[in-house]
N, C-alpha and C positions, 0 to 999 in steps of 0.2 A: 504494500500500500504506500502510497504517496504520501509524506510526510504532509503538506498542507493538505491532507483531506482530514488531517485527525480533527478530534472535536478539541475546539479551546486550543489552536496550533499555534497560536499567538502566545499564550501563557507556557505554555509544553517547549517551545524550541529552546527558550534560553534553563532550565533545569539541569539538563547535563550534556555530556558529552554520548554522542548515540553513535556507535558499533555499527556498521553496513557490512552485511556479508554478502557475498556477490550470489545469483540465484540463477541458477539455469535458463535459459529461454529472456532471461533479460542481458541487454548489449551494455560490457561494460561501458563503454564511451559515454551513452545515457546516462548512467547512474555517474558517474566522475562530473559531468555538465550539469548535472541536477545538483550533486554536493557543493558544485562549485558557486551556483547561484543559490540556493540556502546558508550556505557563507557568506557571500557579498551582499545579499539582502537583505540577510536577518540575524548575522552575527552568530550563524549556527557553528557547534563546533560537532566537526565530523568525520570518524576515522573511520577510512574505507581497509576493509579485508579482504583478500583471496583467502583461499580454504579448499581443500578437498573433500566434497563430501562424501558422508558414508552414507555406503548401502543399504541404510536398513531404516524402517520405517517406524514411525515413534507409535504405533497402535504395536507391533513386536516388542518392542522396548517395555510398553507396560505392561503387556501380558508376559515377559519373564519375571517383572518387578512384583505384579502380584500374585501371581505363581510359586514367588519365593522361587525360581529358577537362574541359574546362573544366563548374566546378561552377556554373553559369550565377548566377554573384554572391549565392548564398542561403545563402556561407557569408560571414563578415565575413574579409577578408586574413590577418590573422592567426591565424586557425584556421586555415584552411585552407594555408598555409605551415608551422605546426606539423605539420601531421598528414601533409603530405608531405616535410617534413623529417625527421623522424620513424620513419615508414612504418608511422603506427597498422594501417593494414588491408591491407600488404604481404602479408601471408598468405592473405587471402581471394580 
């Protein structure tokens, strides 16, 4: 989603510094051109990432989590100790 569509985009841009992961199917050039006028605009600050993503899909992720199954090492230790520590998705 496009950062000015959020609700209250005016009060939301200056709070912090917001993380861009780059997303398949979207042209980096785009998204570098969009950071670059939400800086010059509105004083946004924004740090663009590359990343490789993993293959696996976060509906598998919770079903090992609540499962109590081992999340075959695709989460780093410490999330994955948080989030069962926790009980982020005890409810599901």
């Amino acid at each position: 989603m496009y950062l000015k569509q959020w609700n209250r985009f005016h009060e939301a841009i200056g709070l912090c510094t917001y993380v861009v992961f780059e997303r398949s199917g979207i042209d980096d050039d785009v998204v570098t051109l969009l950071a670059e006028e939400l800086r010059r605009d509105y004083g946004a600050r924004i740090i663009l990432m590359g990343y490789e993503p993993t293959p696996v899909s976060s509906t598998l992720l919770r079903q090992c989590l609540t499962g109590n199954r081992d999340t075959l090492g695709l989460l780093h230790p410490s999330v994955e100790a948080y989030i069962r520590e926790k009980g982020v998705y005890a409810n599901e």
